[in-house]
C-alpha positions as CSV (number, residue, x, y, z in Angstrom):
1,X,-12.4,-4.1,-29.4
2,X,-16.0,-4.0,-28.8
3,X,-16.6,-0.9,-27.0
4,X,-20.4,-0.5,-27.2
5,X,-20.1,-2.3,-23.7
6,X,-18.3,0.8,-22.0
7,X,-21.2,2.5,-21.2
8,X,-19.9,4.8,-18.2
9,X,-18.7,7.8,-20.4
10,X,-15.3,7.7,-19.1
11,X,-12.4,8.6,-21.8
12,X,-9.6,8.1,-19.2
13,X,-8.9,4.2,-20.8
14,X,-9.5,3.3,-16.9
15,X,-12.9,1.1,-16.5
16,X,-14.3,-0.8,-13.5
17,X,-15.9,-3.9,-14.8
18,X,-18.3,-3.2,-12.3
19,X,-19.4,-0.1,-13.9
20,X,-20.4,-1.6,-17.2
21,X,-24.3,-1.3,-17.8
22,X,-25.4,-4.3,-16.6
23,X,-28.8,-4.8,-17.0
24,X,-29.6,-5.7,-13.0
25,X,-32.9,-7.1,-13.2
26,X,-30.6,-10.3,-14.7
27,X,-29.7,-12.9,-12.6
28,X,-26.4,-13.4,-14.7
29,X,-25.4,-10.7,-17.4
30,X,-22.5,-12.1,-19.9
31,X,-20.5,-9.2,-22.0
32,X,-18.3,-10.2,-24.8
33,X,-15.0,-8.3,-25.9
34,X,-12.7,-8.6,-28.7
35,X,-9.3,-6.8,-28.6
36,X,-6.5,-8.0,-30.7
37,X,-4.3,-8.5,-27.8
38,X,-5.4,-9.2,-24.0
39,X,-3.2,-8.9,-21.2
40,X,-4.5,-10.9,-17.8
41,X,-2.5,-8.6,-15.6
42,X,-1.1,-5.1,-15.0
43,X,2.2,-5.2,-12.9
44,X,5.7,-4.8,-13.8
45,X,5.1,-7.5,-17.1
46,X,1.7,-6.7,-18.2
47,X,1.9,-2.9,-18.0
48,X,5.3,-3.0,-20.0
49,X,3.9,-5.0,-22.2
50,X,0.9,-3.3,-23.0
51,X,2.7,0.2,-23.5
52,X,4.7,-1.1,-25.7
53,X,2.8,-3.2,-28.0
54,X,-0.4,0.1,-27.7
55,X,2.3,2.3,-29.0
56,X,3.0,-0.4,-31.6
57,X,-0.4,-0.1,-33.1
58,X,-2.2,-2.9,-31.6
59,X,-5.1,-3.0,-29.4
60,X,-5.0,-4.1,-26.3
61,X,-7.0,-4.4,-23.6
62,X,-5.1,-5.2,-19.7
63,X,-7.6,-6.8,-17.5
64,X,-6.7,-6.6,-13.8
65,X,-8.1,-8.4,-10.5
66,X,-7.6,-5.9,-7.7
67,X,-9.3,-2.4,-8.0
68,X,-7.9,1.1,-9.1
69,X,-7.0,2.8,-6.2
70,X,-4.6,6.3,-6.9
71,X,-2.6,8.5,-4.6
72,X,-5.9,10.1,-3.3
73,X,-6.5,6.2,-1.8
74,X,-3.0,6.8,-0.4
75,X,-3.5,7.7,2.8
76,X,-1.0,5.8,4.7
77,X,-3.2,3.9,7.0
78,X,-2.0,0.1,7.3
79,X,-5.3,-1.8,8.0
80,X,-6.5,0.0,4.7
81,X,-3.5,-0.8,2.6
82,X,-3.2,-4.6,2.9
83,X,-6.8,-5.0,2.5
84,X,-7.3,-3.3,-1.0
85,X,-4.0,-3.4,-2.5
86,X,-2.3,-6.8,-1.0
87,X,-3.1,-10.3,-2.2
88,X,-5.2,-12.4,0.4
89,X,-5.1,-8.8,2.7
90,X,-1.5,-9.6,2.8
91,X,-1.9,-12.7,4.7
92,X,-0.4,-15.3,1.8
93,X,1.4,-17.8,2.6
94,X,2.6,-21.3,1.5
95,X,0.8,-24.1,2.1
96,X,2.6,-25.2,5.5
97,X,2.4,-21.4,6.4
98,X,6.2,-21.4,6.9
99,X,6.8,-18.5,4.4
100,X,4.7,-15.2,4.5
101,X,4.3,-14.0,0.8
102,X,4.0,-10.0,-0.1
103,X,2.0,-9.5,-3.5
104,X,0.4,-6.6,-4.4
105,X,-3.3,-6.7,-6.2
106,X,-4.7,-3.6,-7.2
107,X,-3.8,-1.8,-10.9
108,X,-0.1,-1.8,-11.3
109,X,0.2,-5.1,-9.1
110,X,2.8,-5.4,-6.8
111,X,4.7,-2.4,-8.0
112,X,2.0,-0.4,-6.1
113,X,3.7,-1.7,-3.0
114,X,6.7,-2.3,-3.4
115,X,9.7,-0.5,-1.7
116,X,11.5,0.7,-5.1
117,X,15.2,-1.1,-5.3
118,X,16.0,-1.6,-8.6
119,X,18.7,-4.1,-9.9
120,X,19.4,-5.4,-13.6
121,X,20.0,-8.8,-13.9
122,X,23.3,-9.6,-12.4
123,X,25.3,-11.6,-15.5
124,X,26.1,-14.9,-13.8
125,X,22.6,-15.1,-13.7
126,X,22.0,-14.6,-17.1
127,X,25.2,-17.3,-17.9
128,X,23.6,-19.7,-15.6
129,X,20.5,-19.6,-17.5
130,X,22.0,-19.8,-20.4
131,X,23.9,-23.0,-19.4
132,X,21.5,-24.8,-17.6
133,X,18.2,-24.1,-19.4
134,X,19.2,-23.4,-23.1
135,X,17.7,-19.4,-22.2
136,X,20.5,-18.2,-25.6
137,X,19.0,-15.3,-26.5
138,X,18.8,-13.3,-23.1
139,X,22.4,-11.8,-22.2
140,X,23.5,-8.4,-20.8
141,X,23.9,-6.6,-24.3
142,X,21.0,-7.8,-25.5
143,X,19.1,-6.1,-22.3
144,X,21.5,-2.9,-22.0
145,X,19.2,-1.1,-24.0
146,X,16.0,-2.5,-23.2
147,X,17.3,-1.7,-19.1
148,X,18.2,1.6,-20.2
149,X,15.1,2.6,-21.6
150,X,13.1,1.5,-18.7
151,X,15.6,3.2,-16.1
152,X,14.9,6.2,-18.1
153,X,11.1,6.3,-17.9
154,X,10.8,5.2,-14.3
155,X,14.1,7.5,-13.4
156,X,15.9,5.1,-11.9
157,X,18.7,6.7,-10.0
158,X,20.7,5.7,-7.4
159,X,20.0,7.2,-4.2
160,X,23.2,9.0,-2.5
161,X,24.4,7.7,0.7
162,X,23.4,11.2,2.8
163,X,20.0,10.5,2.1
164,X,20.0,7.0,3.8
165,X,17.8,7.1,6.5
166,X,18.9,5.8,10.3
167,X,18.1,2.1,9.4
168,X,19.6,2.1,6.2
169,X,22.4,3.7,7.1
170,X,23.1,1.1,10.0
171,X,23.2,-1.4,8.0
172,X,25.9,0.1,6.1
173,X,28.2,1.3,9.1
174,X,27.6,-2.4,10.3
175,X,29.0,-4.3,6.9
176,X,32.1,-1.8,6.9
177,X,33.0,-2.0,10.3
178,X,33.2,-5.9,9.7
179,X,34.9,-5.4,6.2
180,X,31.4,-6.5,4.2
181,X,30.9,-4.6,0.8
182,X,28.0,-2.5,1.1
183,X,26.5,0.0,-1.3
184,X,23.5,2.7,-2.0
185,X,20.6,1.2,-4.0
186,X,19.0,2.4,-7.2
187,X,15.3,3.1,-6.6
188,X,12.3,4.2,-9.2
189,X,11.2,7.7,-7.7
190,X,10.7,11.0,-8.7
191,X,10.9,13.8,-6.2
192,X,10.6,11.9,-3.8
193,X,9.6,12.7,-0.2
194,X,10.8,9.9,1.9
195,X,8.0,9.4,3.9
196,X,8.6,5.7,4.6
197,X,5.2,4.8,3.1
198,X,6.0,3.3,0.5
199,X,4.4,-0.3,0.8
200,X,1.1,1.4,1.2
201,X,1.2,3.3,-1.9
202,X,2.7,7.0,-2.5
203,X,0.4,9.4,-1.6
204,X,2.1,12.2,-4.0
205,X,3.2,9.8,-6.9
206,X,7.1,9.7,-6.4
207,X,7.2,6.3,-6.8
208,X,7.3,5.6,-10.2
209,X,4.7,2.5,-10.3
210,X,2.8,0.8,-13.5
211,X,0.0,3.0,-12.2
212,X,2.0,6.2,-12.5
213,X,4.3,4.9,-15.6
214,X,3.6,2.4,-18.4
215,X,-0.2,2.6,-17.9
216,X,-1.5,6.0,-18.5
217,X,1.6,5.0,-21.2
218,X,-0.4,2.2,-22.7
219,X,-3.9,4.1,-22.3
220,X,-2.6,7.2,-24.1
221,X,-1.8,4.8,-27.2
222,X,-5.9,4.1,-27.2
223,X,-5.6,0.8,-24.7
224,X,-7.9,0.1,-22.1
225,X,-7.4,-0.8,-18.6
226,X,-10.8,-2.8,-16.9
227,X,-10.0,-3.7,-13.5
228,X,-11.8,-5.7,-10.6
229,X,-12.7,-8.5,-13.2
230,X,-11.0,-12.1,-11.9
231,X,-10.0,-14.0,-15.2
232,X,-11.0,-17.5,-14.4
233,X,-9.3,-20.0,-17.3
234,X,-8.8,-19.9,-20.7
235,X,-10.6,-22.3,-23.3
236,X,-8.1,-23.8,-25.5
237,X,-9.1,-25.8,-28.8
238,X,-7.0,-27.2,-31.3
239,X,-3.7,-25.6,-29.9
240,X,-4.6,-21.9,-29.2
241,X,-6.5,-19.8,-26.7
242,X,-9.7,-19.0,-27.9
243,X,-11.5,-16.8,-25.4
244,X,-10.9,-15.9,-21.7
245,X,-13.4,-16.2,-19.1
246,X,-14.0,-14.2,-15.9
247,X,-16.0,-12.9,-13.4
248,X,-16.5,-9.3,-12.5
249,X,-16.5,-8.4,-9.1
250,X,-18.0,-5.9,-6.6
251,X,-16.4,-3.0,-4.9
252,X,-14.9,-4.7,-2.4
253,X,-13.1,-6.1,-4.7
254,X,-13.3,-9.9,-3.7
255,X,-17.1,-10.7,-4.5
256,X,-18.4,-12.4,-7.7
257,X,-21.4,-9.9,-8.8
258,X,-22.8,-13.2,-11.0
259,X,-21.9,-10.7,-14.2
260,X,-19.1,-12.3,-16.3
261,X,-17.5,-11.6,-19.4
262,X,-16.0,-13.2,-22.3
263,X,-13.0,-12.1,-23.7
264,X,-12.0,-13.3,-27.3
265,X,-8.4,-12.3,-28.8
266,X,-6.0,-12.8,-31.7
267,X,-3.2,-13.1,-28.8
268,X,-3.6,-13.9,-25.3
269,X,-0.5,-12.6,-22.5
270,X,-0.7,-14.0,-18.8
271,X,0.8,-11.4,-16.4
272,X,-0.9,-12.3,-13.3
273,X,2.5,-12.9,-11.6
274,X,4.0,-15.8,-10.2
275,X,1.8,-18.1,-8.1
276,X,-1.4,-16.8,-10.0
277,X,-0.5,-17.2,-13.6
278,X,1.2,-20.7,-13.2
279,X,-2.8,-21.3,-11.2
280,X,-4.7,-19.7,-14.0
281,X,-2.7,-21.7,-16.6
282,X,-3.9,-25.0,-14.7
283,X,-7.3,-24.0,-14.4
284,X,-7.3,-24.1,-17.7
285,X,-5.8,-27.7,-18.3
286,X,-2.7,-27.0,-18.9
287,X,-1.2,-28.7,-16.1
288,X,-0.9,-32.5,-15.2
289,X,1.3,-35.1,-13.1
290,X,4.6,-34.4,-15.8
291,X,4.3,-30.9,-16.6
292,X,6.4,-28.4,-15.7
293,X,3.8,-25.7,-15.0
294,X,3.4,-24.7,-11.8
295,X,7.0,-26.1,-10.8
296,X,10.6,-23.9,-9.8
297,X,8.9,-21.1,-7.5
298,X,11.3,-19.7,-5.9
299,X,11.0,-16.8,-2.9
300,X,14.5,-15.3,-1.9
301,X,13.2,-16.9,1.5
302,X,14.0,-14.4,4.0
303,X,14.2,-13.9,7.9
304,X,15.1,-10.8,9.9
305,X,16.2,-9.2,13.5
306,X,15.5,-6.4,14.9
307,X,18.3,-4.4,17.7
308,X,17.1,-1.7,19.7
309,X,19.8,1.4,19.6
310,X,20.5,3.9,22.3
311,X,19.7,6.9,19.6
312,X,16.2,6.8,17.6
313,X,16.2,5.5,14.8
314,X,12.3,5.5,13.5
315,X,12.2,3.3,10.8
316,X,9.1,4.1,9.3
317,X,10.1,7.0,8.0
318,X,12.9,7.8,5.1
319,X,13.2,5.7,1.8
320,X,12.7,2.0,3.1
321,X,15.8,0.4,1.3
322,X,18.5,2.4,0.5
323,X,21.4,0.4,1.0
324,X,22.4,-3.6,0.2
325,X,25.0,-5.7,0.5
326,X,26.0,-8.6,-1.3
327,X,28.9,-9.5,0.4
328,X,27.9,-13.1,0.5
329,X,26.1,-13.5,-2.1
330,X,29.0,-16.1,-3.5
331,X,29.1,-18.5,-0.8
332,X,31.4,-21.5,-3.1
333,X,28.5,-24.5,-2.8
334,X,26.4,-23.0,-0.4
335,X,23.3,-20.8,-1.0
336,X,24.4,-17.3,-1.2
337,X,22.4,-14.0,0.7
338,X,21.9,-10.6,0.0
339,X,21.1,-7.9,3.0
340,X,18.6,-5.0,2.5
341,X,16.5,-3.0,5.8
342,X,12.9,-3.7,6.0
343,X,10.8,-1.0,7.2
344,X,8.9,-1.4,10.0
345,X,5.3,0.8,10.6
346,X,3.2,-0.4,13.3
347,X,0.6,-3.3,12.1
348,X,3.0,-4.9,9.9
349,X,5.8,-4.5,13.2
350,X,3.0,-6.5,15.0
351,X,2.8,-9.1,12.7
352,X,6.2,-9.6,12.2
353,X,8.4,-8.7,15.2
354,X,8.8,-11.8,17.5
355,X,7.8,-13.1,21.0
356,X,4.4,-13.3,22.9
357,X,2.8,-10.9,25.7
358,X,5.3,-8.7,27.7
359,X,8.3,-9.9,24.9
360,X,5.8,-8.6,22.5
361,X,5.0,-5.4,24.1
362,X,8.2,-4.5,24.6
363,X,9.7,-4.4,21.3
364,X,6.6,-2.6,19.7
365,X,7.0,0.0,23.0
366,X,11.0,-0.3,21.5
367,X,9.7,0.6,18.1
368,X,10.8,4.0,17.4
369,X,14.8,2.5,18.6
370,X,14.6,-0.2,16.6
371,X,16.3,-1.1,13.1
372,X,15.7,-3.9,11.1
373,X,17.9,-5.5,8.8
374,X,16.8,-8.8,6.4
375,X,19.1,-11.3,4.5
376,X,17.5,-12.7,1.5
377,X,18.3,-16.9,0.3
378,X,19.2,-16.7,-3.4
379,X,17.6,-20.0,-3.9
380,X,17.2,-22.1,-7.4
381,X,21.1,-22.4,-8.1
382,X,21.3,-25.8,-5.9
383,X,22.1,-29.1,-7.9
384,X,19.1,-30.7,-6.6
385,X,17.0,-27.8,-5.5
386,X,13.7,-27.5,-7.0
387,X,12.0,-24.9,-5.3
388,X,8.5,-24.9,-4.9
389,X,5.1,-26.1,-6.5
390,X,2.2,-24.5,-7.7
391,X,-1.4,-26.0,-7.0
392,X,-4.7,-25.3,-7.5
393,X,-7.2,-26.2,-4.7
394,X,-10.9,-27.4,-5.1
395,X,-12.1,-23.5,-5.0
396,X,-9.7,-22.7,-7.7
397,X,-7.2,-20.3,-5.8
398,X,-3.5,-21.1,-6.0
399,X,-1.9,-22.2,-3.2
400,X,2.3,-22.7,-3.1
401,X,4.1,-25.6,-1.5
402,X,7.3,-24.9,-0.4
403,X,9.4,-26.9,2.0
404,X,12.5,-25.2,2.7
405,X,15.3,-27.7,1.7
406,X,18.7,-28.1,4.5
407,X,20.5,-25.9,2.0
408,X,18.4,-22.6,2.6
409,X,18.1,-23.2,6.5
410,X,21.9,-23.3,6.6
411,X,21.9,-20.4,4.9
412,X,19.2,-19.1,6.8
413,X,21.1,-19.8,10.1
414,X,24.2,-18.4,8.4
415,X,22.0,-15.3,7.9
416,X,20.9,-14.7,11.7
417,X,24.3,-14.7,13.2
418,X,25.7,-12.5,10.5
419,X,23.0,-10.0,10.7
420,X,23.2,-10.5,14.6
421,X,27.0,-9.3,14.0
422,X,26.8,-6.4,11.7
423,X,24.1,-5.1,14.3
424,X,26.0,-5.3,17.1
425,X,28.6,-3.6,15.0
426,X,26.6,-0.8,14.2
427,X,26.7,-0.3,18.4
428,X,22.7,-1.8,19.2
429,X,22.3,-2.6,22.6
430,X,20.2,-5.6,21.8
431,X,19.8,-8.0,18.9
432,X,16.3,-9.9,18.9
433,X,16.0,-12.9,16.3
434,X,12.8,-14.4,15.0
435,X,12.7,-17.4,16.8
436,X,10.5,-18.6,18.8
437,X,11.1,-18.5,21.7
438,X,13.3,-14.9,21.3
439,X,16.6,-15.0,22.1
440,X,18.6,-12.0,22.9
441,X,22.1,-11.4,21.5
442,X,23.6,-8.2,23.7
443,X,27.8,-8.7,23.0
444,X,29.7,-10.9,20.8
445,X,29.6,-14.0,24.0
446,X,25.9,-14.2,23.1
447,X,26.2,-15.4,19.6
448,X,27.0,-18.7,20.7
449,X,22.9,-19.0,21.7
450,X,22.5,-19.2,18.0
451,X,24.5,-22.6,18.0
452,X,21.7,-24.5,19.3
453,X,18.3,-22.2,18.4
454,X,15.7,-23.9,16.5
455,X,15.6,-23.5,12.3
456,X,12.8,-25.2,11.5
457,X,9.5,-24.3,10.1
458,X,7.3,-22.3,12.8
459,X,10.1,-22.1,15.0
460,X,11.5,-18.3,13.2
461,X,9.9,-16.2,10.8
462,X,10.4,-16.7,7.2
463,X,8.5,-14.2,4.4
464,X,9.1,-13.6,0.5
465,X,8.2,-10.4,-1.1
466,X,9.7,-12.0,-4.4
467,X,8.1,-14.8,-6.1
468,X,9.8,-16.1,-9.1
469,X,9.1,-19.0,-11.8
470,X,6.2,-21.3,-12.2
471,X,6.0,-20.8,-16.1
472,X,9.7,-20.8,-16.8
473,X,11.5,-19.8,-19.8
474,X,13.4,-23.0,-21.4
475,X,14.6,-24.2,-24.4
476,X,13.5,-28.1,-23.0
477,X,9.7,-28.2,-23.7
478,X,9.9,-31.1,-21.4
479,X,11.6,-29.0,-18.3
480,X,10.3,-25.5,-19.3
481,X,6.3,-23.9,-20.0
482,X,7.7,-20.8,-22.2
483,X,9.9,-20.2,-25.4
484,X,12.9,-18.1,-24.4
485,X,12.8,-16.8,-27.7
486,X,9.0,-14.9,-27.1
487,X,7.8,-16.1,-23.7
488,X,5.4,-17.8,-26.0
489,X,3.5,-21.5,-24.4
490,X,5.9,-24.2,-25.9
491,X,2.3,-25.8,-27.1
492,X,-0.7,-23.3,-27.5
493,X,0.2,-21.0,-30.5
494,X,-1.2,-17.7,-29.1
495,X,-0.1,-17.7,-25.8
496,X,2.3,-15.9,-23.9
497,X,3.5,-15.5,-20.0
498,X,5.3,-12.2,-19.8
499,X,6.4,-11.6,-15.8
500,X,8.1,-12.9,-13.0
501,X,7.1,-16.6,-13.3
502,X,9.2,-17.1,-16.0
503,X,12.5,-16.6,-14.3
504,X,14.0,-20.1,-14.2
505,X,16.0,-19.3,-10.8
506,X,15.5,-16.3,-8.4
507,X,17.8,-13.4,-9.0
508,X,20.1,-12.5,-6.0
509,X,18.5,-8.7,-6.5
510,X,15.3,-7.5,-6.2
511,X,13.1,-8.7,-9.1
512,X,11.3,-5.5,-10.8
513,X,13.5,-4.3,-13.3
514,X,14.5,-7.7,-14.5
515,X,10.7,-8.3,-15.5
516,X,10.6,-4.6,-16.8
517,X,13.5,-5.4,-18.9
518,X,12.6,-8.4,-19.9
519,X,9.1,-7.5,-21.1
520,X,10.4,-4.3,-22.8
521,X,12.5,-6.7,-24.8
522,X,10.2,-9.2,-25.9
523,X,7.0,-6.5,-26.4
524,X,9.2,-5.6,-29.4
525,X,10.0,-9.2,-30.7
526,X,6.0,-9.7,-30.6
527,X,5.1,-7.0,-32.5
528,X,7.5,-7.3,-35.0
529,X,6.3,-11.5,-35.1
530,X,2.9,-10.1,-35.7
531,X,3.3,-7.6,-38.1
């Protein structure tokens, strides 16, 4: 890599683009770089990926949008969290602004932000893929180890059911009073202070994040991280990548500083997560009318209630998901859920919890009595479902269409009275849905309101903080972007996609370790094709 650009004196691997000796009195300054291996990306893929192929001898340089914010950023304040470390300020959404999208931006990506449950791939999901999209060579003893080795660097544990916090823990007394399985989660922390926190970033680096993890991994090895640089497209000629292009941006982390750099590479690996790498990939031609890119997003579409409790139950604080249930996640033909707790602090509580005025007011002034418990569509496994679609628009940012299909608002409805039920269970003294208008479920008489509520989009909240496919993995070049072999492009020779967009179906867990296993697997399988 050409380092005579780094000009800062910092030996940390870390480097603002911004902080690059520009010559100012420029209108436009253009640096050039040549590492062996750039990765557009540093979340759960990328930074796997670069650890492992850095401690393979290459060099690599990871080349991230959002800023580098540490645990001395951390300081637990909402309005300051979505605006640096969420994608759009958290505000995302899908085109028709029916689902709310989570995504983190900042170094380490989304698993800044995220609230730490940790699944491996269930197997039928595996089998499914294996049937349905010729994906042969991923199975559940080909991962065991690949699983196992991440578990142990993140310590992955599972969290004993004592330390479930109020909202957790109704949850669970709510599925067994009904007879519904329900469990403790695994979650990637390391003395760990259950603050509640933890989709604004720890502030004492329990959470064991990219930015904590595989990172300082990959930058011990002698990689580089530069961060606030916004990789526009890639120029492609004659069947490989040849250079990537992007635009450094200013502190705030959003504005083009007319400085741009050029980044030339023997291998080129898109981490930029699902929705932005499928929009990158099209910026850069690689689209079209028949082309699968961009195509099979998928969201675990999820809605929510919130019951207010006689006994507090503050929940903010304590480790935000600690139990799940996957009682129905085999529904026969029907689109199967998964439950989990949401935590609720006060901005995103206003944002999310429903009604208008005096409704309003009083569930935020019900806030410290309130639980709130989620159930998560496992969408992608419908005959005829397709998911969602990918698109650029005129300014270049990606923007996801996604029209939620009869089967997930059945399942969606089927979701509100059950979570209506284990609440009540649990003893609250009020269940309050999403809808709009509210309606108010205080004994079991009540659930027949739900018969005739409204499930239709802008008529009860809907949100994803787990986007899946886009550039999925296929043995079909016609159906698929990506090799399941090496994640590799089906048609540009040097190109890879190593994270969450390549999942040809959403999960039915949480998404991080799959991508963490996934990319740990095929980090070694490109460095041994290399060598």
């Amino acid at each position: 890599m050409s380092r005579a650009v780094f000009e800062d004196g910092k030996m940390d691997g870390f480097r603002d683009a911004n902080a690059m000796g520009w010559d100012r009195k420029m209108i436009e300054w253009t640096r050039r770089l040549t590492p062996e291996v750039c990765i557009i990306g540093s979340g759960a893929g990328g930074a796997v990926a670069a650890a492992t192929l850095a401690g393979a001898g290459h060099e690599v340089l990871v080349v991230e949008e959002g800023g580098h914010r540490t645990r001395k950023d951390f300081n637990m304040r909402e309005d300051v969290a979505f605006r640096h470390l969420y994608e759009e300020g958290g505000a995302r959404a899908t085109a028709d602004l029916g689902v709310s999208i989570l995504q983190g931006r900042t170094v380490g990506g989304t698993t800044v932000v995220n609230w730490t449950t940790s699944f491996r791939t269930p197997e039928p999901v595996l089998q499914h893929w294996r049937d349905h999209f010729g994906v042969a060579e991923l199975d559940a003893a080909t991962l065991a180890p690949h699983f196992a080795a991440v578990e142990e660097r993140l310590n992955i544990r599972e969290i004993p059911l004592e330390e479930s916090n109020r909202n957790n823990r109704l949850l669970y007394d709510g599925c067994q009073a009904l007879g519904l399985a329900a469990a403790p989660t695994r979650r990637n922390v390391k003395q760990c202070m259950k603050s509640g926190y933890c989709g604004m970033g720890c502030p004492i680096d329990a959470k064991q994040s990219m930015l904590v993890t595989y990172l300082p991994d990959a930058v011990a090895r002698g990689a580089t991280v530069l961060y606030r640089c916004h990789i526009d497209r890639l120029d492609i000629e004659a069947g490989r990548v040849v250079r990537a292009r992007g635009q450094v941006l200013s502190e705030d982390g959003h504005t083009p500083t007319g400085a741009t750099l050029e980044i030339e590479a023997k291998h080129f690996i898109v981490s930029a997560g699902a929705i932005n790498s499928p929009a990158l990939l099209i910026r850069s031609g690689l689209g079209g009318s028949s082309s699968p890119l961009g195509r099979r997003t998928f969201l675990h579409p999820t809605v929510g209630v919130s019951a207010r409790h006689k006994e507090i139950v503050e929940p903010y604080y304590g480790a935000p998901q600690s139990i799940a249930s996957h009682a129905l996640a085999h529904r026969g033909n029907q689109c199967g859920l998964f439950l989990e707790t949401a935590p609720i602090h006060p901005m995103l509580a206003a944002l999310s919890l429903p009604g208008f005025a005096e409704t309003h007011r009083r569930e935020m002034l019900d806030l410290p009595y309130l639980s709130a418990h989620i159930a998560l569509a496992i969408d992608g496994f419908g005959a005829t479902e397709t998911g969602g679609t990918v698109q650029v628009r005129p300014s270049g940012a990606p923007q996801l269409d996604y029209v939620l299909p009869p089967r997930i608002w059945e399942a969606i409805r089927t979701a509100v009275r059950k979570l209506a039920e284990i609440d009540l269970a649990a003893g609250a003294e009020v269940v309050r849905t999403g809808h709009d208008p509210v309606i108010e479920i205080r004994s079991q008489a009540d659930l027949a309101k739900l018969d005739s509520a409204p499930y239709a989009t802008g008529r009860i909240a809907v949100f994803s903080a787990h986007v899946m496919g886009g550039c999925t993995m296929g043995a079909d070049p016609i159906r698929s972007v990506v090799r399941p072999s090496d994640l590799r492009h089906h048609r540009i020779a040097n190109l890879y996609v190593i994270d969450g967009s390549v999942l040809p179906t959403s999960l039915g867990v949480n998404p991080q370790e799959t991508i963490y296993g996934i990319a740990h697997w095929v980090a070694g399988r490109l460095h041994a094709s290399w060598a």
